[in-house]
Predicted model as a PDB file, atoms N, CA, C, CB and O in Angstrom, pLDDT in the B-factor column:
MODEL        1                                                                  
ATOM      1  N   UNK A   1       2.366   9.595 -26.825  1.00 57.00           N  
ATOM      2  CA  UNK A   1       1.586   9.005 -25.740  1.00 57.00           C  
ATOM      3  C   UNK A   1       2.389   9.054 -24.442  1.00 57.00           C  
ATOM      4  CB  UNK A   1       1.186   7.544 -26.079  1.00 57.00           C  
ATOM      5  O   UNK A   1       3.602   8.852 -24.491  1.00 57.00           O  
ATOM      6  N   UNK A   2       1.924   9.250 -23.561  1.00 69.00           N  
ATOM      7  CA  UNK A   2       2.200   9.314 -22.093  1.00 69.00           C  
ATOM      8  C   UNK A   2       2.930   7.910 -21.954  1.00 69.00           C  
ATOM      9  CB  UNK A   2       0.756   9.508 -21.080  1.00 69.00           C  
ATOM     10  O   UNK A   2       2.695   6.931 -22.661  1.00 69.00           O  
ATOM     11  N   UNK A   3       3.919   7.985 -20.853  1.00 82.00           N  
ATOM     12  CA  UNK A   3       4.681   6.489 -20.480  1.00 82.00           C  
ATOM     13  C   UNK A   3       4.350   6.262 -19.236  1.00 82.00           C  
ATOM     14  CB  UNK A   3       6.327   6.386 -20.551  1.00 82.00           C  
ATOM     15  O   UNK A   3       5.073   5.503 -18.591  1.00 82.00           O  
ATOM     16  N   UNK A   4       3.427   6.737 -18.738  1.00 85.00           N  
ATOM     17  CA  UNK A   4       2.958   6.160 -17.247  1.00 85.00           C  
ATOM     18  C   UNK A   4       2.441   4.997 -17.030  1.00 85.00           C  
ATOM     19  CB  UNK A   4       2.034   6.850 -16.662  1.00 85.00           C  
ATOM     20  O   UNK A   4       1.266   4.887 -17.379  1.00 85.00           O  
ATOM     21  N   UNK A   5       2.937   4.089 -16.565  1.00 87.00           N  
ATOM     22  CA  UNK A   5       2.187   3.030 -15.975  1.00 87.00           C  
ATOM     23  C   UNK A   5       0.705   2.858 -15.138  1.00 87.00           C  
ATOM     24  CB  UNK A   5       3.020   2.664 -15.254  1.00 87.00           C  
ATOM     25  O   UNK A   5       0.312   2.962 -13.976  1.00 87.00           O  
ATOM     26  N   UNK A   6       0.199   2.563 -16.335  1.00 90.00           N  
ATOM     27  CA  UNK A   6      -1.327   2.662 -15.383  1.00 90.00           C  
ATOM     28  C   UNK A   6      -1.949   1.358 -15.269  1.00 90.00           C  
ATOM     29  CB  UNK A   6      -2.589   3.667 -16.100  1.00 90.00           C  
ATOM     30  O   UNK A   6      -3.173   1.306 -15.388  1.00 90.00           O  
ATOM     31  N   UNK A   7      -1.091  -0.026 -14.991  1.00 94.00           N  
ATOM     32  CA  UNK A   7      -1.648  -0.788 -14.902  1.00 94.00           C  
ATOM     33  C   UNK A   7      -2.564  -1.221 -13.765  1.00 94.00           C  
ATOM     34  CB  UNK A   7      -0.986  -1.308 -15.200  1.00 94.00           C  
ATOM     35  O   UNK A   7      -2.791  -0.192 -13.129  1.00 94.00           O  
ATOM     36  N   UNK A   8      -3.180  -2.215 -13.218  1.00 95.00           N  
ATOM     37  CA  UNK A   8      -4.010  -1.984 -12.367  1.00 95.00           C  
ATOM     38  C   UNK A   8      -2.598  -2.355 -10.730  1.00 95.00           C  
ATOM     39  CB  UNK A   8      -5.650  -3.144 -12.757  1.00 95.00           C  
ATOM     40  O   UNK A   8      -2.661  -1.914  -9.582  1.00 95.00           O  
ATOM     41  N   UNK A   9      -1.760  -3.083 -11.219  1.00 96.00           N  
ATOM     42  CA  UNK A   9      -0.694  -3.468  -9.668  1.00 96.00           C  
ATOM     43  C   UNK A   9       0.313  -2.298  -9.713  1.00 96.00           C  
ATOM     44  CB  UNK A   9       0.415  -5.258  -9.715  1.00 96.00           C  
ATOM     45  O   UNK A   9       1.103  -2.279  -8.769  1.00 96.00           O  
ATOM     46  N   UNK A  10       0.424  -1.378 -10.578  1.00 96.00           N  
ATOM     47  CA  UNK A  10       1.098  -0.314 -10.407  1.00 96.00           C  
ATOM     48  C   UNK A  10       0.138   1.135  -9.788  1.00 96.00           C  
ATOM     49  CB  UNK A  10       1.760  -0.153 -11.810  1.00 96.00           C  
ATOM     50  O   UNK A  10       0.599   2.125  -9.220  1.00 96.00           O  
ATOM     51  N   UNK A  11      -1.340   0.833 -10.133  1.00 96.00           N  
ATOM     52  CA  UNK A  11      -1.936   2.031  -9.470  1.00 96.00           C  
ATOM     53  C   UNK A  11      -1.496   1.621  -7.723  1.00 96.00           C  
ATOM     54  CB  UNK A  11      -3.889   2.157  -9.874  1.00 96.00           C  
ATOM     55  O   UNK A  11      -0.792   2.199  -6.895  1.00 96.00           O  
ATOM     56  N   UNK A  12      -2.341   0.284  -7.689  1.00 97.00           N  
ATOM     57  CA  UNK A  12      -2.728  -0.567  -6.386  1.00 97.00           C  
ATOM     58  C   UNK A  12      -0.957  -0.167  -5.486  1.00 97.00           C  
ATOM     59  CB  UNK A  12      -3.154  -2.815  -6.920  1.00 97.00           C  
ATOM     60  O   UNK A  12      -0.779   0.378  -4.397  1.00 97.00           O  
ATOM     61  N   UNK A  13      -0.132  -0.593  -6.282  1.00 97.00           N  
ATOM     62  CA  UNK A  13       1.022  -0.074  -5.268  1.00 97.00           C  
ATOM     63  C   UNK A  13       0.996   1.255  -4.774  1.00 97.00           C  
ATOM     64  CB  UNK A  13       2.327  -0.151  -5.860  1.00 97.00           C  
ATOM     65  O   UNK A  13       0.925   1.582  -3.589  1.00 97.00           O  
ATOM     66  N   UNK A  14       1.079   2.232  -6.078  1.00 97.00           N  
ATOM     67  CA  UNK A  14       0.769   3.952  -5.761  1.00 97.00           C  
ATOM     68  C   UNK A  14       0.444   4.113  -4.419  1.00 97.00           C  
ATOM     69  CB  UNK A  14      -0.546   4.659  -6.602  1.00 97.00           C  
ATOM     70  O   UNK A  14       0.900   4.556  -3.365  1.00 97.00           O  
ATOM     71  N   UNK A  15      -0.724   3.462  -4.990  1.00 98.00           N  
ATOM     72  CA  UNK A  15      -2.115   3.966  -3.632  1.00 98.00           C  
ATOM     73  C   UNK A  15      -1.140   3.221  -2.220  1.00 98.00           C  
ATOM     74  CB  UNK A  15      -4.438   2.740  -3.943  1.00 98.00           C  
ATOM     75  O   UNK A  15      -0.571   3.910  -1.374  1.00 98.00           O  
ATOM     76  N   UNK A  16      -1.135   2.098  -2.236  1.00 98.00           N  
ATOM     77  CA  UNK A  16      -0.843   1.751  -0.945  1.00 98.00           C  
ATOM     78  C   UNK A  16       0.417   2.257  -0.595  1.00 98.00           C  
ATOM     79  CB  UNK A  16      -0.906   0.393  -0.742  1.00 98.00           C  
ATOM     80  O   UNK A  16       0.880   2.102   0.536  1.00 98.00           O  
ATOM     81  N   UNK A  17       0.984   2.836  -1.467  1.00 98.00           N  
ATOM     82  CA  UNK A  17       2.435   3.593  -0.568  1.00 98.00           C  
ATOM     83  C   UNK A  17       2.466   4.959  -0.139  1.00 98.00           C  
ATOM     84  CB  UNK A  17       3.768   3.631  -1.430  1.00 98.00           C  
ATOM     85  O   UNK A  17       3.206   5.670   0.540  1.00 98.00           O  
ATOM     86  N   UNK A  18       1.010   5.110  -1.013  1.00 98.00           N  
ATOM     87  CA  UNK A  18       0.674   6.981  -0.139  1.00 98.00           C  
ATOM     88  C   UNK A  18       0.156   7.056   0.675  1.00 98.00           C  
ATOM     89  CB  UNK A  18      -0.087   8.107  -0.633  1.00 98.00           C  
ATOM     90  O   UNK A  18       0.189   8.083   1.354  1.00 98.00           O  
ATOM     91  N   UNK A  19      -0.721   5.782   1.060  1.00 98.00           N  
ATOM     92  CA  UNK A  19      -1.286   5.511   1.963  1.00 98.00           C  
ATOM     93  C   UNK A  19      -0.543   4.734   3.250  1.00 98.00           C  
ATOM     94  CB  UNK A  19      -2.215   4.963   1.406  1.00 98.00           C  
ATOM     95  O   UNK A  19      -1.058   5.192   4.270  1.00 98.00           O  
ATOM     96  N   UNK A  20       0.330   3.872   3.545  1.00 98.00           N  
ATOM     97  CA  UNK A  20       1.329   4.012   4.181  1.00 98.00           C  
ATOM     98  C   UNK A  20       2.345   5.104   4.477  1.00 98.00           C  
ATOM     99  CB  UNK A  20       1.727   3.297   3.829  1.00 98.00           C  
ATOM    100  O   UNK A  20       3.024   5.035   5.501  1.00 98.00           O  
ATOM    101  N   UNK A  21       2.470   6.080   3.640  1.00 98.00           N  
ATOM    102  CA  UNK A  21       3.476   7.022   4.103  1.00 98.00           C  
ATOM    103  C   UNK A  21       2.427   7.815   5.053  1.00 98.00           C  
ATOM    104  CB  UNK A  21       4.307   7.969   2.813  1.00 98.00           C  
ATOM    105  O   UNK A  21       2.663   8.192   6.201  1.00 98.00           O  
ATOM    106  N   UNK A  22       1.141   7.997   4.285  1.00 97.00           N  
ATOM    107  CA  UNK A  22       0.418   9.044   5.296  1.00 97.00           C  
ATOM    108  C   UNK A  22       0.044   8.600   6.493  1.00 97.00           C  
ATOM    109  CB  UNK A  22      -0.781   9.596   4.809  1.00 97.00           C  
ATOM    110  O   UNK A  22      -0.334   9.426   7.323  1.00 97.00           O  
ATOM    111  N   UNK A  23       0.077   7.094   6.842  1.00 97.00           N  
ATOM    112  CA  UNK A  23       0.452   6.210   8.448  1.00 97.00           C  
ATOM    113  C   UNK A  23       1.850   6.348   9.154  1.00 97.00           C  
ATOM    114  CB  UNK A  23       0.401   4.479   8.229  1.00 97.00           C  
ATOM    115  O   UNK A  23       2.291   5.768  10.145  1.00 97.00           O  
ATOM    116  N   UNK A  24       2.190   6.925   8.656  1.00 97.00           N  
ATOM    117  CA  UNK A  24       3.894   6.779   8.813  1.00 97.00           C  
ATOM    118  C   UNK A  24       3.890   5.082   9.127  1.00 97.00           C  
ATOM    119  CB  UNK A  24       4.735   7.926  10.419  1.00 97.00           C  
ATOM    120  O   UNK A  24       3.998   4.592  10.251  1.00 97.00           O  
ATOM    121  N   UNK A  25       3.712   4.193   7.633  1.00 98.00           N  
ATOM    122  CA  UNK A  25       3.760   2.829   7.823  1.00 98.00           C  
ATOM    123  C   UNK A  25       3.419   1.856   8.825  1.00 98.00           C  
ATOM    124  CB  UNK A  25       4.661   2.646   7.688  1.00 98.00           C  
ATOM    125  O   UNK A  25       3.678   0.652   8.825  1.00 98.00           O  
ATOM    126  N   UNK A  26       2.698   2.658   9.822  1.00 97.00           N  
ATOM    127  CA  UNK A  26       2.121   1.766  10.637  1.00 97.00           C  
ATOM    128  C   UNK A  26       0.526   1.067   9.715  1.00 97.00           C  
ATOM    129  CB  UNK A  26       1.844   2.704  12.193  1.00 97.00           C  
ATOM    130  O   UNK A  26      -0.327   1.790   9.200  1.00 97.00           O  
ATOM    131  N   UNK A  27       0.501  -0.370   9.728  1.00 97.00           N  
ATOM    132  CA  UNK A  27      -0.400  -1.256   9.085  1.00 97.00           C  
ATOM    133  C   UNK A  27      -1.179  -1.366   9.573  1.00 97.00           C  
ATOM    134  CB  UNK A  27      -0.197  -2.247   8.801  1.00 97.00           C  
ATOM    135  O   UNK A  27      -2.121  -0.663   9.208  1.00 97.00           O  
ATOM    136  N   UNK A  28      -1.437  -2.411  10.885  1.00 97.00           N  
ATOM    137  CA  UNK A  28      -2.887  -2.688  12.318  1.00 97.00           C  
ATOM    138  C   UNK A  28      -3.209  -1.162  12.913  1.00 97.00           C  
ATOM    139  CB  UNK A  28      -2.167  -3.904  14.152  1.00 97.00           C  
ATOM    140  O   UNK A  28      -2.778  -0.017  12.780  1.00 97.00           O  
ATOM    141  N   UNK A  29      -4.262  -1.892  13.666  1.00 96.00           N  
ATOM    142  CA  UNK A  29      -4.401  -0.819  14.459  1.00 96.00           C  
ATOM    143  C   UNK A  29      -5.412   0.256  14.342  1.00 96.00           C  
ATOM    144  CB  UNK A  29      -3.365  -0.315  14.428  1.00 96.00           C  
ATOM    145  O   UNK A  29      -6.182  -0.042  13.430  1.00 96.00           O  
ATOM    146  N   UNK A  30      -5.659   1.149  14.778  1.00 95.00           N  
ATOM    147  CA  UNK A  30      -6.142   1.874  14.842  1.00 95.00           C  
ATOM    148  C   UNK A  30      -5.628   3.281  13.933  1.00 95.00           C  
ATOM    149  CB  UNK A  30      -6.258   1.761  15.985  1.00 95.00           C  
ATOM    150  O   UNK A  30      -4.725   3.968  14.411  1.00 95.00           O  
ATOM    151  N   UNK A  31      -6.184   3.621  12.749  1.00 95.00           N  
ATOM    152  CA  UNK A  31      -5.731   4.809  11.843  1.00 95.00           C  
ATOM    153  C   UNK A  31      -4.339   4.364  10.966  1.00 95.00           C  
ATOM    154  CB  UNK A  31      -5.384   6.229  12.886  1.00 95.00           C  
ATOM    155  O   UNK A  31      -3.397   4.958  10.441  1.00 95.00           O  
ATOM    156  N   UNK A  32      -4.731   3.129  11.109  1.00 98.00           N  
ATOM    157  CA  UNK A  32      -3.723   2.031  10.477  1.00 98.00           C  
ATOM    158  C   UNK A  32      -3.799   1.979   8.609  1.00 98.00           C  
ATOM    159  CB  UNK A  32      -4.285   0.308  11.207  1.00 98.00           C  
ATOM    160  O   UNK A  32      -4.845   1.540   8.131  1.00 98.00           O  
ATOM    161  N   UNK A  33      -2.914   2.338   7.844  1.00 98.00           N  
ATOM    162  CA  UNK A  33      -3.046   1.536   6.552  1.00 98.00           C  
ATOM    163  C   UNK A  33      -4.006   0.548   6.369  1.00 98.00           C  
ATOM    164  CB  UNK A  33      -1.944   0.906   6.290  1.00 98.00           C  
ATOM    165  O   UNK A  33      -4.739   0.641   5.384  1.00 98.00           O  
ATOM    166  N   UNK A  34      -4.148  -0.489   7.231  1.00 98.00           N  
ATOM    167  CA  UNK A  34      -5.236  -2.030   6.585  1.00 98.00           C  
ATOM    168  C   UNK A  34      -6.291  -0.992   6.844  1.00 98.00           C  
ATOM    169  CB  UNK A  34      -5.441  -4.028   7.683  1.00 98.00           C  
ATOM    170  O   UNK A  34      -6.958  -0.564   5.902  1.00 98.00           O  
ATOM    171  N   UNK A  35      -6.450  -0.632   7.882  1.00 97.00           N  
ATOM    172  CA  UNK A  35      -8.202   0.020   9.007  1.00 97.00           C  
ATOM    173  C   UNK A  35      -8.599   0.941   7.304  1.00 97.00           C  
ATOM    174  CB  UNK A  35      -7.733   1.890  11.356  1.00 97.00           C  
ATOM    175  O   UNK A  35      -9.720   0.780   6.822  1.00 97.00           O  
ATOM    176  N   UNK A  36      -7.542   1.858   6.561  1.00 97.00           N  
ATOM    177  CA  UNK A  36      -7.958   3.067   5.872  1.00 97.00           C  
ATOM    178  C   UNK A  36      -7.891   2.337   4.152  1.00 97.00           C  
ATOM    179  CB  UNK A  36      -6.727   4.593   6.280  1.00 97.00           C  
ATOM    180  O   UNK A  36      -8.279   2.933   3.148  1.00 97.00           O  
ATOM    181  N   UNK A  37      -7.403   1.171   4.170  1.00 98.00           N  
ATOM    182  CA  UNK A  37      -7.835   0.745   3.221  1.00 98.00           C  
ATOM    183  C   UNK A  37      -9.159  -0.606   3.046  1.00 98.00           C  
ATOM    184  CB  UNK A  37      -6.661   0.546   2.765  1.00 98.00           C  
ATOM    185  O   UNK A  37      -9.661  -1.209   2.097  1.00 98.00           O  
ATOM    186  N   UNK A  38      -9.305  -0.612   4.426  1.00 97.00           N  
ATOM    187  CA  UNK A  38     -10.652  -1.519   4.019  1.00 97.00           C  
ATOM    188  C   UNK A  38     -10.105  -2.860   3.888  1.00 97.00           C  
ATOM    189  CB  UNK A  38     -11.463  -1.077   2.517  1.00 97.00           C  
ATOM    190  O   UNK A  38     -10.805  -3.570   3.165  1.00 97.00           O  
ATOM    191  N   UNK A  39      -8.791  -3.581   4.493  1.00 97.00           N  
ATOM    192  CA  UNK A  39      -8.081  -4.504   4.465  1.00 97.00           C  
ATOM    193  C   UNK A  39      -7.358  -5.121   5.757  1.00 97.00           C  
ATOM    194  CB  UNK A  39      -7.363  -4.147   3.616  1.00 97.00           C  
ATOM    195  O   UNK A  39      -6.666  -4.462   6.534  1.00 97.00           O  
ATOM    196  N   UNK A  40      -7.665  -6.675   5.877  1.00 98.00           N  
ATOM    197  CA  UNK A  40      -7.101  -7.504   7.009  1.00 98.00           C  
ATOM    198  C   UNK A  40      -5.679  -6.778   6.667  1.00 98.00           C  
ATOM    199  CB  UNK A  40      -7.235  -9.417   6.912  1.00 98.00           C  
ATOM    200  O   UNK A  40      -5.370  -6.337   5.560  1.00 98.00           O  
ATOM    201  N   UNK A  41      -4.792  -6.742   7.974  1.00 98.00           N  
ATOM    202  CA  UNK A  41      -3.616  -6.431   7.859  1.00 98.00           C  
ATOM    203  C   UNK A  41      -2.838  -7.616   7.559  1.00 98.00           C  
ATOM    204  CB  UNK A  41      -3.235  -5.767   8.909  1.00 98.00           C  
ATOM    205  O   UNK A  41      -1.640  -7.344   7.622  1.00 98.00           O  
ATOM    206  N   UNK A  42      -3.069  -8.888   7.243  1.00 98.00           N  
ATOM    207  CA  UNK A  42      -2.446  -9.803   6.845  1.00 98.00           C  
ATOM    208  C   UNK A  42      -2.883  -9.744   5.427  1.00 98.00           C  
ATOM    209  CB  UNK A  42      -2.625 -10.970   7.597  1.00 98.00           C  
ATOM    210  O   UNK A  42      -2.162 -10.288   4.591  1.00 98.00           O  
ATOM    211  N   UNK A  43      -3.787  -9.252   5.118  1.00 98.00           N  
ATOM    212  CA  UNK A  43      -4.094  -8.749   3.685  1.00 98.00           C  
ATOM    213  C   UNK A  43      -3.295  -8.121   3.089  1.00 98.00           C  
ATOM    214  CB  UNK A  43      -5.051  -8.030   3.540  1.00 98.00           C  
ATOM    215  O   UNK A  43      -2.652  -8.580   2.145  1.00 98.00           O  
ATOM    216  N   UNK A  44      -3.209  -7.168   3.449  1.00 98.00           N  
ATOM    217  CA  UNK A  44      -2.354  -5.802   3.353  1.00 98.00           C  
ATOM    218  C   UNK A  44      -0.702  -6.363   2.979  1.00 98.00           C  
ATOM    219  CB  UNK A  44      -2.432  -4.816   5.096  1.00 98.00           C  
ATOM    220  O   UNK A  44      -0.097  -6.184   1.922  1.00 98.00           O  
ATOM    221  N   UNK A  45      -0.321  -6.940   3.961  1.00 98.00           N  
ATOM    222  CA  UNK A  45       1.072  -7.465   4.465  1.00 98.00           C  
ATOM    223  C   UNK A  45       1.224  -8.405   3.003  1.00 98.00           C  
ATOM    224  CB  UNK A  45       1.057  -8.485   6.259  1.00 98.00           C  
ATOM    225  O   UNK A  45       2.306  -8.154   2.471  1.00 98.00           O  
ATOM    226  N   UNK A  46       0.510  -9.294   2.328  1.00 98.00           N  
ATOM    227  CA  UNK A  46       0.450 -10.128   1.170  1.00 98.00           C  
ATOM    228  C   UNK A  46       0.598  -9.268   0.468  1.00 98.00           C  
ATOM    229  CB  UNK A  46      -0.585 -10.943   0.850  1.00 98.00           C  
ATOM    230  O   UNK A  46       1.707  -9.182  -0.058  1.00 98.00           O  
ATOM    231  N   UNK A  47      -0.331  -8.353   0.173  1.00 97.00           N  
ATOM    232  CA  UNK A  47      -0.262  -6.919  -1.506  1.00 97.00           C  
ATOM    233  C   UNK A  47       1.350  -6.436  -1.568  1.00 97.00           C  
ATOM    234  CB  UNK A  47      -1.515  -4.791  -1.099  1.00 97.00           C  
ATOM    235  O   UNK A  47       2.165  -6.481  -2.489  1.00 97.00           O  
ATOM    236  N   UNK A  48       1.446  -5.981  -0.259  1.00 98.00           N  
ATOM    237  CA  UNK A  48       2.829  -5.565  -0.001  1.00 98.00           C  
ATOM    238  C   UNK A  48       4.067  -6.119  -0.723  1.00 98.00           C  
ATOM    239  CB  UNK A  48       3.036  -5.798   1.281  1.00 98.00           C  
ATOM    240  O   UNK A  48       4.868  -5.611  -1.508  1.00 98.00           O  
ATOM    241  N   UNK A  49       3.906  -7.666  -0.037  1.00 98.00           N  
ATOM    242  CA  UNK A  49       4.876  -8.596  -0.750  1.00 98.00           C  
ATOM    243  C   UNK A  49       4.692  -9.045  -2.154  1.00 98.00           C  
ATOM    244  CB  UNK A  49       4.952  -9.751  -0.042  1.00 98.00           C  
ATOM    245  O   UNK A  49       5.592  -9.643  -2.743  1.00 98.00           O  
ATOM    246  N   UNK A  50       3.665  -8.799  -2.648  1.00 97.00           N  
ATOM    247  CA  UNK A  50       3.295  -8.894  -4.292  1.00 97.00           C  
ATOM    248  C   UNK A  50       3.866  -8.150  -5.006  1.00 97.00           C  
ATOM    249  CB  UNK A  50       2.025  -8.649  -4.710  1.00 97.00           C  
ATOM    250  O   UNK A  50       4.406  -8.494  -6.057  1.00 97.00           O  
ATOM    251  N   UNK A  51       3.833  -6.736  -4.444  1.00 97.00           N  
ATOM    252  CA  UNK A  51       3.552  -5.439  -5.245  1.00 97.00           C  
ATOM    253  C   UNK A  51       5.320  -4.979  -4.944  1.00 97.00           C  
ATOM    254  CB  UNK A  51       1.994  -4.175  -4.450  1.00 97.00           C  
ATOM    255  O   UNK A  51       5.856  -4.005  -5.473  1.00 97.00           O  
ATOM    256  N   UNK A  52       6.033  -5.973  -3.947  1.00 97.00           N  
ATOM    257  CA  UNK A  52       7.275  -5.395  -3.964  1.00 97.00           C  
ATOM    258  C   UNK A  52       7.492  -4.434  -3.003  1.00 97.00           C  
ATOM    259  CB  UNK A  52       7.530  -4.889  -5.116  1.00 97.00           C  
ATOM    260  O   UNK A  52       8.659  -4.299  -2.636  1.00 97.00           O  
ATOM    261  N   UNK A  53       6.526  -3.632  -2.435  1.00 98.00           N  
ATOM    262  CA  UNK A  53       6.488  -2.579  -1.398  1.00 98.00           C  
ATOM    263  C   UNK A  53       7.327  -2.986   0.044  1.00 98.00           C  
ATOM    264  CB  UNK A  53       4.882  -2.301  -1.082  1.00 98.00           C  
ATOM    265  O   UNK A  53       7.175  -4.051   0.642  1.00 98.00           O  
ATOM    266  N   UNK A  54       8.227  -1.904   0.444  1.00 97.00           N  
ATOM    267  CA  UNK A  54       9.331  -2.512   1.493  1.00 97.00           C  
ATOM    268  C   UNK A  54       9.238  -1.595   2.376  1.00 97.00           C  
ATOM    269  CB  UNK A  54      10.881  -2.728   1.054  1.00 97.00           C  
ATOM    270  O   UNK A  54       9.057  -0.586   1.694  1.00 97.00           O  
ATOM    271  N   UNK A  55       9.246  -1.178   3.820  1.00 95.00           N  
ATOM    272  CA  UNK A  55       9.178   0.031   4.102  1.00 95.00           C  
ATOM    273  C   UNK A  55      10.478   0.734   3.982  1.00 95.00           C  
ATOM    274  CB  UNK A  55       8.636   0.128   5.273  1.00 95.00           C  
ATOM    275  O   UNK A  55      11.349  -0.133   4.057  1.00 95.00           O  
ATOM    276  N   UNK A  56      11.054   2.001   3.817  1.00 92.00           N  
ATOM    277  CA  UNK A  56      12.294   2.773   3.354  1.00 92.00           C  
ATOM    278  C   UNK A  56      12.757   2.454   4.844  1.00 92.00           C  
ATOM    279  CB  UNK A  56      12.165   4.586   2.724  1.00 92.00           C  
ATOM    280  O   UNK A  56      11.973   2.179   5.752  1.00 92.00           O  
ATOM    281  N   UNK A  57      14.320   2.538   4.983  1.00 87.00           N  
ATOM    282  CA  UNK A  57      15.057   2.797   6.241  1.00 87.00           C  
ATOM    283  C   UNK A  57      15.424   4.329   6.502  1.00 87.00           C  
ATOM    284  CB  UNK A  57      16.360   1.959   6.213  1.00 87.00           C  
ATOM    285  O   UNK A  57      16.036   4.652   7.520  1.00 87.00           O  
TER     286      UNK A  57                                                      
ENDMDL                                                                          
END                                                                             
């Protein structure tokens, strides 16, 4: 059997970190991560801190 994590906070991170990289991590705004996921950016900013997501330096 496959060892991939397919739980539902490991997809949900996936997604939101491909989706931030393809913002180059910009969140608000206009063509923003929250705007392209359909999410308050204080929304967003909470999943983030759930899910562990940090932006890279």
């Amino acid at each position: 059997m496959n060892s991939v994590d397919l739980s539902l906070d490991a997809v949900l991170r996936n997604h939101i970190l491909q989706v931030l990289e393809d913002c180059n991590w910009k969140i608000s705004g206009a063509k923003g991560a929250s705007e392209l996921l359909g999410l308050k950016p204080s929304t967003l900013r909470d999943k983030m801190n759930k899910l562990g997501i940090v932006k890279p330096n």
